[in-house]
TORKOL-4160 file (C-alpha; in steps of 0.2 Angstrom, whole numbers, padded with zeros to 4 digits, m for minus):
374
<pt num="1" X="0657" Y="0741" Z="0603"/>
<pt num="2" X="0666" Y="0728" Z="0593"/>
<pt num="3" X="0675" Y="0713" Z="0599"/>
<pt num="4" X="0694" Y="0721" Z="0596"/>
<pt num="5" X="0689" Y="0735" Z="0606"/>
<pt num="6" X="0681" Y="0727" Z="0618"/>
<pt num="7" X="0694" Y="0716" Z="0622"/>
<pt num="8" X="0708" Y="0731" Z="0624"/>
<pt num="9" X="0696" Y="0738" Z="0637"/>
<pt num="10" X="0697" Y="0720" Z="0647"/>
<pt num="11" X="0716" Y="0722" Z="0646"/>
<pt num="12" X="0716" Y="0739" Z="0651"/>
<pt num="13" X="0707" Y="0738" Z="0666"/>
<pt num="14" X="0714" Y="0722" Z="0673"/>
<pt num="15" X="0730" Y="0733" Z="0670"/>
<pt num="16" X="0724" Y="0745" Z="0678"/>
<pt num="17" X="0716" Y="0735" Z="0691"/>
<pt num="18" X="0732" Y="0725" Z="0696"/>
<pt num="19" X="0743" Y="0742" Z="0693"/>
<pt num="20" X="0753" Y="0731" Z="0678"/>
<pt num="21" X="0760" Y="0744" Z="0666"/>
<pt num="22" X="0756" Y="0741" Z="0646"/>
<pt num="23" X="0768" Y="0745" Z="0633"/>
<pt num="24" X="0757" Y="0751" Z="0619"/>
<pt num="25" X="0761" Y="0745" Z="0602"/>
<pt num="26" X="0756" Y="0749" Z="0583"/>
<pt num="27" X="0768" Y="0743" Z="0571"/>
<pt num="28" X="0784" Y="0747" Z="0583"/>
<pt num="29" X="0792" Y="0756" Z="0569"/>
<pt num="30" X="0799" Y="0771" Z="0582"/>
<pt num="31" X="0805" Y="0761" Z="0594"/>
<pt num="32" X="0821" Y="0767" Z="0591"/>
<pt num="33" X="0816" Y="0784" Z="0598"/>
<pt num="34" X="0828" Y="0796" Z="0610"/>
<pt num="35" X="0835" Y="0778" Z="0616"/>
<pt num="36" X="0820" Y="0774" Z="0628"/>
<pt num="37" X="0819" Y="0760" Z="0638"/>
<pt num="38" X="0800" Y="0751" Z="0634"/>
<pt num="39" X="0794" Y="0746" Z="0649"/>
<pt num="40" X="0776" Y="0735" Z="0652"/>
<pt num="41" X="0765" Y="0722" Z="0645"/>
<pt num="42" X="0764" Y="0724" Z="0626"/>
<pt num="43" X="0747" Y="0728" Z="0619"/>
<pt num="44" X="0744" Y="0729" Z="0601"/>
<pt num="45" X="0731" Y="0741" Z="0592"/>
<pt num="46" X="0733" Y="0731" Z="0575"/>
<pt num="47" X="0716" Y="0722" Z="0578"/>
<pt num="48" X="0710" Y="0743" Z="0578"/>
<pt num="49" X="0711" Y="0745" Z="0560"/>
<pt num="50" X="0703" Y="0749" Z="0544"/>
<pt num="51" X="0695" Y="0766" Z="0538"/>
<pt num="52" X="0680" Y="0769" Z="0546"/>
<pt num="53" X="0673" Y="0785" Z="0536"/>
<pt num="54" X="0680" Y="0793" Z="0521"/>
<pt num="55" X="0671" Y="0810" Z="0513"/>
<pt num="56" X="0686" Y="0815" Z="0499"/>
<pt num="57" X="0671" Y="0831" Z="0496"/>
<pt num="58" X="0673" Y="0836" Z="0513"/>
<pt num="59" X="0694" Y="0832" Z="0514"/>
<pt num="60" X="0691" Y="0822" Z="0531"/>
<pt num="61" X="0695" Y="0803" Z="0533"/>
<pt num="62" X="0693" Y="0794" Z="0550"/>
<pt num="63" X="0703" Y="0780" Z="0554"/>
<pt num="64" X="0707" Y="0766" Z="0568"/>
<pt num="65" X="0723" Y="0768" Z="0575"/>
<pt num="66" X="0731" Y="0751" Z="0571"/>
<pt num="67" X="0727" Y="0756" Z="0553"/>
<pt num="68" X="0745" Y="0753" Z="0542"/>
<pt num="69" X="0749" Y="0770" Z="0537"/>
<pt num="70" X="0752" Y="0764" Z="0521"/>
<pt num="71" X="0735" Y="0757" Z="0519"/>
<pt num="72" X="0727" Y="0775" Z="0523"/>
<pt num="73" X="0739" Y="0786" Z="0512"/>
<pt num="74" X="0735" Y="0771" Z="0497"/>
<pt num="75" X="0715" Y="0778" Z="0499"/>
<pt num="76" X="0719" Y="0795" Z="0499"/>
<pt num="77" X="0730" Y="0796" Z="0482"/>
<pt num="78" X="0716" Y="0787" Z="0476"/>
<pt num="79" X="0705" Y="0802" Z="0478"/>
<pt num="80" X="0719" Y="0813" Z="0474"/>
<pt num="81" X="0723" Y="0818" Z="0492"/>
<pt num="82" X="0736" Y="0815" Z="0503"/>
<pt num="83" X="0742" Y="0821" Z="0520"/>
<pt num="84" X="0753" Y="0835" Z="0515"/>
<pt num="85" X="0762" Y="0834" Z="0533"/>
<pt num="86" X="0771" Y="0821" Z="0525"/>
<pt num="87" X="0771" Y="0808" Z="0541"/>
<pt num="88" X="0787" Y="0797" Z="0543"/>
<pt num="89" X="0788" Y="0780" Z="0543"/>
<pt num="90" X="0803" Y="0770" Z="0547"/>
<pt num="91" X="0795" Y="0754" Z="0541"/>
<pt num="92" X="0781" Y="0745" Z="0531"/>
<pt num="93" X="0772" Y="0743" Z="0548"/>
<pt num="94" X="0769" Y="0762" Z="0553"/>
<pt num="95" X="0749" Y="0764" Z="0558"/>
<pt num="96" X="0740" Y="0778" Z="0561"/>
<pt num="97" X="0739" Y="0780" Z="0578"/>
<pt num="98" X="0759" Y="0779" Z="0582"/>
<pt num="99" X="0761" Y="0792" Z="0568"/>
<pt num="100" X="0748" Y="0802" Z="0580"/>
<pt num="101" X="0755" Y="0800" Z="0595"/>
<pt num="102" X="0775" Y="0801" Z="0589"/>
<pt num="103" X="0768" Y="0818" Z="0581"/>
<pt num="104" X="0784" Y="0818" Z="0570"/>
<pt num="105" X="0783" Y="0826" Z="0553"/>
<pt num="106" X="0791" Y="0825" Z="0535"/>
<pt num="107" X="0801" Y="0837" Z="0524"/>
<pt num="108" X="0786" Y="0849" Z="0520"/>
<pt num="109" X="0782" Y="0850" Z="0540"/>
<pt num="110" X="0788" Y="0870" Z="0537"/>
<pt num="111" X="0777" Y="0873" Z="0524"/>
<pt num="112" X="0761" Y="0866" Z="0528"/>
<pt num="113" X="0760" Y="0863" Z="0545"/>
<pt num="114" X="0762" Y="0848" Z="0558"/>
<pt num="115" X="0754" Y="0832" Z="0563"/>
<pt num="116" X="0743" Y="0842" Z="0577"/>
<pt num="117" X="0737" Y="0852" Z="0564"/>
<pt num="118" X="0728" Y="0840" Z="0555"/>
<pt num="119" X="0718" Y="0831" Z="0569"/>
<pt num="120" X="0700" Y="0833" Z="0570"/>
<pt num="121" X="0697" Y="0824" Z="0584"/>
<pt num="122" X="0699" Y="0806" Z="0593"/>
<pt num="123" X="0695" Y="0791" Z="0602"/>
<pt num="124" X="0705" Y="0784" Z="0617"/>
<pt num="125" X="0705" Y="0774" Z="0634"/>
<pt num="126" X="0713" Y="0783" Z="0649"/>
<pt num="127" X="0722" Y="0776" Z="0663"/>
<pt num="128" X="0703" Y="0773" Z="0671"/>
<pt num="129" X="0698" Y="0762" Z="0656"/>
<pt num="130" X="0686" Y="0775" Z="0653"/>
<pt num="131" X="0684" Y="0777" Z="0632"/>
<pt num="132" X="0682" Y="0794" Z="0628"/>
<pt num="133" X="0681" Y="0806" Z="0612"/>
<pt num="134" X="0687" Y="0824" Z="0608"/>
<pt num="135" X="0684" Y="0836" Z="0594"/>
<pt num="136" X="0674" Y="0828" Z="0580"/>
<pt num="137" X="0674" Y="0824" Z="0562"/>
<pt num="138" X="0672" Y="0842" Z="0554"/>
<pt num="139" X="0685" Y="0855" Z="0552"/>
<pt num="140" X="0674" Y="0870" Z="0564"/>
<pt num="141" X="0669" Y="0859" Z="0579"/>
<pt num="142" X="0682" Y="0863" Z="0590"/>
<pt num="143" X="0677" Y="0873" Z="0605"/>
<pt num="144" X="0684" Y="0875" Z="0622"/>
<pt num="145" X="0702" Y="0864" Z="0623"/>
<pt num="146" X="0706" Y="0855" Z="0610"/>
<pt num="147" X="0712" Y="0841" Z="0621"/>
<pt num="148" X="0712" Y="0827" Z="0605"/>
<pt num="149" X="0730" Y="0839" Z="0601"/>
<pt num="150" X="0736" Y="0836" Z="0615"/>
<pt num="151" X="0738" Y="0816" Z="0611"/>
<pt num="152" X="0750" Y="0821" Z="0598"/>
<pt num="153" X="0769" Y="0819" Z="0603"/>
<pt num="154" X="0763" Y="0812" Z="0619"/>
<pt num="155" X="0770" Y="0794" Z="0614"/>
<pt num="156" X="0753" Y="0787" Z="0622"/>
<pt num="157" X="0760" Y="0791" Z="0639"/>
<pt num="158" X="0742" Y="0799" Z="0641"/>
<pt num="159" X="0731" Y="0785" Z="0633"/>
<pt num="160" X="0729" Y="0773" Z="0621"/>
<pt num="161" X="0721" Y="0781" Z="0605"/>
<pt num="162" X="0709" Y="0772" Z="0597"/>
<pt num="163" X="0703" Y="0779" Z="0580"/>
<pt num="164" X="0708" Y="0795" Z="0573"/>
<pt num="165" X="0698" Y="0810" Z="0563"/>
<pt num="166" X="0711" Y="0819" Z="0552"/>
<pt num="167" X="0709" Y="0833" Z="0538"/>
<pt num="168" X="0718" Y="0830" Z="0524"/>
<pt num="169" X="0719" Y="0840" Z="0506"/>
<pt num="170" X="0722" Y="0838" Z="0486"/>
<pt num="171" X="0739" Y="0834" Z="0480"/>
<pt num="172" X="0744" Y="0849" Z="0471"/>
<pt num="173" X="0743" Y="0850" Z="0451"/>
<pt num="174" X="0763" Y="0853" Z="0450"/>
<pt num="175" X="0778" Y="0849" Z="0457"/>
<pt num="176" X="0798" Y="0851" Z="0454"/>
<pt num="177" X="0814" Y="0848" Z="0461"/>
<pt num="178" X="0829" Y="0860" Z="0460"/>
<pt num="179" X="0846" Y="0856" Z="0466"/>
<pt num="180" X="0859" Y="0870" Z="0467"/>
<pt num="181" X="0876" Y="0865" Z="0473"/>
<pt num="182" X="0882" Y="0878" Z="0486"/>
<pt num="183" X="0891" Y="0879" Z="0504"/>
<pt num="184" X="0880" Y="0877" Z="0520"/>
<pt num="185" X="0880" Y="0896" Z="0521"/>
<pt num="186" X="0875" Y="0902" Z="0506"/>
<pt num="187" X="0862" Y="0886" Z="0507"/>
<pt num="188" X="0853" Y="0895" Z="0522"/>
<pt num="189" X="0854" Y="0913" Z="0514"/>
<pt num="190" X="0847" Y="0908" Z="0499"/>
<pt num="191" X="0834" Y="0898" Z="0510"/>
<pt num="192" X="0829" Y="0913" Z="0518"/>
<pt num="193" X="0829" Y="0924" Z="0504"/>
<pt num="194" X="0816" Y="0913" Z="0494"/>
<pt num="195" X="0806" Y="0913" Z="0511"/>
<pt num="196" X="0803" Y="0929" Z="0510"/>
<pt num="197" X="0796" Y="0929" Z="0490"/>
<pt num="198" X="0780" Y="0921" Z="0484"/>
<pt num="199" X="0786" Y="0907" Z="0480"/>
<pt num="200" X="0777" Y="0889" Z="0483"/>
<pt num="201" X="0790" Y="0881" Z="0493"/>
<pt num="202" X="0786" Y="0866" Z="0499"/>
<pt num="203" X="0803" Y="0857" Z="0505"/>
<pt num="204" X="0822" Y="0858" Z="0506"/>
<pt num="205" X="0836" Y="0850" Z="0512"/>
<pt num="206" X="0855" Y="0852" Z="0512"/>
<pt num="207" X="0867" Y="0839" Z="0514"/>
<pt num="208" X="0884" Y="0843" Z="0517"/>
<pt num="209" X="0899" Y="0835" Z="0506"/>
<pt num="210" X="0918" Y="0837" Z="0504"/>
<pt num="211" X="0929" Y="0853" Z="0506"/>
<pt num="212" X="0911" Y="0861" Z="0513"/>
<pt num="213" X="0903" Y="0860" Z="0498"/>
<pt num="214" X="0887" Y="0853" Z="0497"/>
<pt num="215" X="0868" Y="0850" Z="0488"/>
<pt num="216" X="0853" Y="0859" Z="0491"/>
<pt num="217" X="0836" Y="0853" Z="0486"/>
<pt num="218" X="0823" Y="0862" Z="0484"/>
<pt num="219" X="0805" Y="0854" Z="0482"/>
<pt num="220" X="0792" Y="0868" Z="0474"/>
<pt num="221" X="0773" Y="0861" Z="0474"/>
<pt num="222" X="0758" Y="0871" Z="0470"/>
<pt num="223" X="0748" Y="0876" Z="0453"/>
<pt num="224" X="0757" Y="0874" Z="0437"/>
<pt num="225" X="0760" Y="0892" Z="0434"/>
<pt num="226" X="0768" Y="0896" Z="0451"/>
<pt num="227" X="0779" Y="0882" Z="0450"/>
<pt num="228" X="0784" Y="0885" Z="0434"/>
<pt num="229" X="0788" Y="0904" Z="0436"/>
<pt num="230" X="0796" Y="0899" Z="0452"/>
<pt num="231" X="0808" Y="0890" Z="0442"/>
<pt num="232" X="0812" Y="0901" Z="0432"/>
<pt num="233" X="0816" Y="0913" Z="0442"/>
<pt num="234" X="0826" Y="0902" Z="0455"/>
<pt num="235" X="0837" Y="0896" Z="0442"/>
<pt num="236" X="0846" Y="0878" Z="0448"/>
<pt num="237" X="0847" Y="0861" Z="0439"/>
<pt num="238" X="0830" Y="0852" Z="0439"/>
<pt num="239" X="0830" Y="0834" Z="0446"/>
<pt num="240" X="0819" Y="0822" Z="0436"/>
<pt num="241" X="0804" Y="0816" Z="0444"/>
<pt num="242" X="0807" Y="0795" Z="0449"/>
<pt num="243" X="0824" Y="0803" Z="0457"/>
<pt num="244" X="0816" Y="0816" Z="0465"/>
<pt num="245" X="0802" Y="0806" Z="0473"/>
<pt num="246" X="0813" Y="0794" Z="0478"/>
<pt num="247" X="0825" Y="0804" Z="0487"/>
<pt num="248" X="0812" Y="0816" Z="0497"/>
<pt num="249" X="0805" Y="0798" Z="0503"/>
<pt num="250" X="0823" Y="0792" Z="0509"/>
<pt num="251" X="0823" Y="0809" Z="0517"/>
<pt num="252" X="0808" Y="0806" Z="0524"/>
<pt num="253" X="0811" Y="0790" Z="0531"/>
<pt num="254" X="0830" Y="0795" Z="0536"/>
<pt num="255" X="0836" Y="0781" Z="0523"/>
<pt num="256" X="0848" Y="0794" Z="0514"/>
<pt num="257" X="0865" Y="0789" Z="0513"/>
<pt num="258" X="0870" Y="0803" Z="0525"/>
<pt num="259" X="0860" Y="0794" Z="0539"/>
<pt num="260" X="0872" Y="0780" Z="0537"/>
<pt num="261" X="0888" Y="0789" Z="0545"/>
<pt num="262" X="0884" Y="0780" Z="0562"/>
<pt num="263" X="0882" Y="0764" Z="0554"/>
<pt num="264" X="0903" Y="0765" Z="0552"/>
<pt num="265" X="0903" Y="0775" Z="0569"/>
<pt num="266" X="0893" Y="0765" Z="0582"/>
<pt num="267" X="0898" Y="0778" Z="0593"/>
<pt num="268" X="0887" Y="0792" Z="0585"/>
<pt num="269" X="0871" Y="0797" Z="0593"/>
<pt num="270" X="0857" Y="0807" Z="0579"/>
<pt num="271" X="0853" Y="0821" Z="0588"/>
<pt num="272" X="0838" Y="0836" Z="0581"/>
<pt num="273" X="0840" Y="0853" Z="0583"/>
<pt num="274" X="0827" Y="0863" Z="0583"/>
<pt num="275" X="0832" Y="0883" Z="0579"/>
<pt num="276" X="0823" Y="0896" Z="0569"/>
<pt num="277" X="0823" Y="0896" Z="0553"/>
<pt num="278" X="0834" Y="0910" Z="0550"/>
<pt num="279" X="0850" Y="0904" Z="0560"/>
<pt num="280" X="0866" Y="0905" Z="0554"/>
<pt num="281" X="0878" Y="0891" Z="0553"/>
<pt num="282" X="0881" Y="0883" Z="0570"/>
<pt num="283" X="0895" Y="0883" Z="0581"/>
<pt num="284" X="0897" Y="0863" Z="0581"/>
<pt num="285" X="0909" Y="0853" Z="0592"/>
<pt num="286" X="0927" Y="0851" Z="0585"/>
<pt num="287" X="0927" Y="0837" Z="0572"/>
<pt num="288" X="0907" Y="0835" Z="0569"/>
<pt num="289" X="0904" Y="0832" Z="0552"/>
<pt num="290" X="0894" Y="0845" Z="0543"/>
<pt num="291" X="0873" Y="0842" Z="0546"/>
<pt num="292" X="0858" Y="0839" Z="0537"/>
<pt num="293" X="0847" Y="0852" Z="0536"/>
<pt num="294" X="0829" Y="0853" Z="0533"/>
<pt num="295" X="0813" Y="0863" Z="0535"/>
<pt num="296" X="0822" Y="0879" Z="0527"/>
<pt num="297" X="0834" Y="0880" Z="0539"/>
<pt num="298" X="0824" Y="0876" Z="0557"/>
<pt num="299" X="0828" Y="0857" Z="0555"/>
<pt num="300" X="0845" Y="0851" Z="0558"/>
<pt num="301" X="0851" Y="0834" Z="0561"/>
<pt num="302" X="0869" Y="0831" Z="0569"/>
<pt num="303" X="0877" Y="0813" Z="0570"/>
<pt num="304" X="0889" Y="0815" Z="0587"/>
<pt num="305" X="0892" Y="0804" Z="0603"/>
<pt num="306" X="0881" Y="0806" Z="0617"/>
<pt num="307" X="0895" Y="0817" Z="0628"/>
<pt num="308" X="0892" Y="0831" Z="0614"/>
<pt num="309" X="0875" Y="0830" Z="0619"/>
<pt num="310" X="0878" Y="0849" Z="0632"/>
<pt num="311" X="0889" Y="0857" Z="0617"/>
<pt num="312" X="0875" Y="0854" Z="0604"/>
<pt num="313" X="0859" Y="0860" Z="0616"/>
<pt num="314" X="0871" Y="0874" Z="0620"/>
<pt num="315" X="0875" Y="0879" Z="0600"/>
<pt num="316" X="0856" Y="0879" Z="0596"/>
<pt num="317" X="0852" Y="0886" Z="0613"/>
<pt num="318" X="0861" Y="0903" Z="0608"/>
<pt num="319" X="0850" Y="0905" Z="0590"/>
<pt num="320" X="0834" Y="0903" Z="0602"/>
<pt num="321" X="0832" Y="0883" Z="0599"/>
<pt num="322" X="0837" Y="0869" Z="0608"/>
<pt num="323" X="0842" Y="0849" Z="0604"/>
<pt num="324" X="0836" Y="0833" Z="0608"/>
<pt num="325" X="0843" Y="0816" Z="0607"/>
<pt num="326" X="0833" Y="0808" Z="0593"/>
<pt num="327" X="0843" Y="0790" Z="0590"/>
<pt num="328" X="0854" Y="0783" Z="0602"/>
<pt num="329" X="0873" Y="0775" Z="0599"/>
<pt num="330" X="0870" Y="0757" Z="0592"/>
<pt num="331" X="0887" Y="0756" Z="0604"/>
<pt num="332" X="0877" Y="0762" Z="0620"/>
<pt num="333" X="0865" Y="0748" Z="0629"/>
<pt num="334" X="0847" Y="0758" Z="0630"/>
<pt num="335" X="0848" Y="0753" Z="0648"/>
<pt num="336" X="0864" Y="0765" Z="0650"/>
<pt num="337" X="0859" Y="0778" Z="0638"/>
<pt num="338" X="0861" Y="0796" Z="0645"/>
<pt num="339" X="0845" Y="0804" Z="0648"/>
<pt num="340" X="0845" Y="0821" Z="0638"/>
<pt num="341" X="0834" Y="0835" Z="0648"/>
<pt num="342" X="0843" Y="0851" Z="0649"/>
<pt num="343" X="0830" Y="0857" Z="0662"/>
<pt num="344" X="0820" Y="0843" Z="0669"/>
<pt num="345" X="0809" Y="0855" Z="0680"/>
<pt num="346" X="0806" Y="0868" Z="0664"/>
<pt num="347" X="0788" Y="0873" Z="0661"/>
<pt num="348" X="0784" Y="0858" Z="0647"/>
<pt num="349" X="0789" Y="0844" Z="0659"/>
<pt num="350" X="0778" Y="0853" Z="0672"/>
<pt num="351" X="0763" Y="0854" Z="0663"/>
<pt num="352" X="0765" Y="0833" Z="0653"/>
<pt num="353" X="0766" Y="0831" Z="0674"/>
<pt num="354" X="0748" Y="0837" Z="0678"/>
<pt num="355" X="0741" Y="0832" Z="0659"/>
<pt num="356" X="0749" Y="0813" Z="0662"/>
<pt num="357" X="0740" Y="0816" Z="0681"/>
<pt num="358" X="0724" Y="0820" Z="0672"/>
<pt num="359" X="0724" Y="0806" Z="0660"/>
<pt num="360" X="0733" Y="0792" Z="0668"/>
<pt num="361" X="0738" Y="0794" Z="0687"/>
<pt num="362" X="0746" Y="0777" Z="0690"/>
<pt num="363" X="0757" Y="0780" Z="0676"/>
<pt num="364" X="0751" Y="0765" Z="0667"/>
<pt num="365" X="0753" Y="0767" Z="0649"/>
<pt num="366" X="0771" Y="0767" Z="0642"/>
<pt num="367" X="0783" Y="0772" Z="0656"/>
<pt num="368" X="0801" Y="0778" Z="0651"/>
<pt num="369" X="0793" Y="0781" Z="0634"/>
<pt num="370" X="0796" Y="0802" Z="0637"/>
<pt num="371" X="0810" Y="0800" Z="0648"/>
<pt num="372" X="0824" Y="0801" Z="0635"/>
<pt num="373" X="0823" Y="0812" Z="0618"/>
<pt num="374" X="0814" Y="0824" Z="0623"/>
């Protein structure tokens, strides 16, 4: 055991030991998150970093978890591989192990799968101080729960990760961008038409305009044939390629210009609705301004004050999805911000009870950290 890691341990039990919550900390990039208040003694993973095994032949790389992400994605394009999930980063200070335990995706999320569906396996300290390890380092290892899955999304509420085992593949051989300008309705029917097709979608987004009009991007990635009789058959303008890769990374990293309506209205909470992919155009509050969509239609972000928070849950609610409170009002002290739970006692919040009972029962890692946003 190395010195960083041994001295994380120290701090972990005399934490545990003096019952002192830790607020855990990689590059504090998603701090921002649901508006949660960050209780605790800071504790950084950024003396955990570096790659600590790397096999482009067998598309697995392990890393520590204060590894910046940057680092990690720089040594995989190398190779010519990538993690296709596409991981946010909301600053040059995003690591490894927040992008693991936020579990939060990129544009292509709906076409190649999450975060959770890259991990191998893992390292972490419970709430005990006890180090522990789940999964492994090969793609068919898994047996039994795979309980390093359930580390994702759990904003470290159940244990400090350490180092993690990740799959990751080849960047494909092509890729193109196609913009069509269209309403937010005939957007999510041709969405949904294409879905149905072989074609190698790999990413969309629509962003709504004046008079109700609006753009829709569409990013096709795959081999050079498919994306190039994709093309042809979809039709739209294409966008060149420094454009296209610069705006799919804003989108990305929420640094589109549409994501600067609340900068002007302080007021404006971001909320995420989560509906299937297939839903039709939602039955906003009076004067919300028209939504970003992304993930072909499943992903739609909403900029509205807090006290909309019941009407939009209640809009994705009747297309069988649900919303979340994602950024709160720059206006709203965090302190004061409206914790958004439309059923506190539902099944989810039962079971992260008994997990976070499991993993850490004095509730010493990150409290408040899963209260809000949810």
């Amino acid at each position: 055991m190395d010195s960083a890691l041994s001295h994380i341990l120290d701090r972990v039990r005399e934490s545990a030991r003096q019952r002192t919550p830790l607020r855990i900390c990689g590059g504090g990039t998603k701090d921002f998150h649901g508006g949660a208040a960050l209780h605790g003694k800071r504790l950084s993973t950024s003396a955990l970093s570096g790659i600590v095994n790397y096999e482009p032949s067998e598309l697995v790389v392990t890393a520590r978890a204060g590894t910046p992400l940057a680092d990690l994605e720089a040594a995989l394009a190398a190779q010519g591989q990538c993690l296709p999930f596409e991981p946010p980063h909301f600053g040059p200070g995003a690591t490894v192990g927040g992008m693991v335990a936020a579990g939060l995706s990129g544009p292509a999320r709906a076409s190649v799968g999450a975060v959770r569906d890259y991990v191998l396996g893992l390292e972490l300290i419970n709430g005990r101080a006890e180090l522990l390890r789940f999964g492994g380092q090969v793609m068919k290892n898994v047996a039994g729960y795979d309980v390093s899955r359930l580390m994702v999304g759990a904003w470290g509420t159940l244990g400090l990760i350490t180092e993690v085992s990740l799959k990751v593949l080849p960047v494909p051989p092509a890729e193109v961008t196609l913009r069509f300008e269209n309403n937010q309705a005939d957007a999510l029917r041709r969405l949904q038409a294409w879905g149905g097709q072989p074609l190698p979608l790999n990413a969309s987004r629509w962003e709504g305009g004046a008079g109700g009009t609006g753009s829709l991007w569409v990013r096709l990635r795959g081999a050079v044939a498919a994306v190039e009789a994709a093309c042809r058959s979809m039709g739209g303008e294409r966008v060149a390629p420094p454009t296209a890769a610069r705006d799919w990374q804003a989108c990305r990293d929420q640094a589109l210009p549409w994501f600067a309506g609340r900068v002007a209205r302080p007021d404006l909470a971001l909320w995420r609705l989560s509906v299937p992919a297939a839903a039709p155009v939602l039955a906003l509050p009076a004067g919300t301004l028209a939504p970003l969509i992304e993930w072909h239609g499943a992903l739609r972000w909403v900029q509205a004050p807090l006290g909309d928070g019941a009407a939009l849950h209640e809009a994705a609610l009747a297309v069988g999805g649900g919303a979340s409170l994602f950024i709160a009002p720059s206006a709203v002290d965090t302190a004061a911000a409206a914790r958004f739970d439309p059923n506190p006692a539902g099944a989810l919040a039962q079971i992260h009870a008994r997990l976070q009972q499991a993993f850490d029962p004095a509730g010493l890692f990150n409290p408040g950290r899963m209260d809000i946003g949810r």
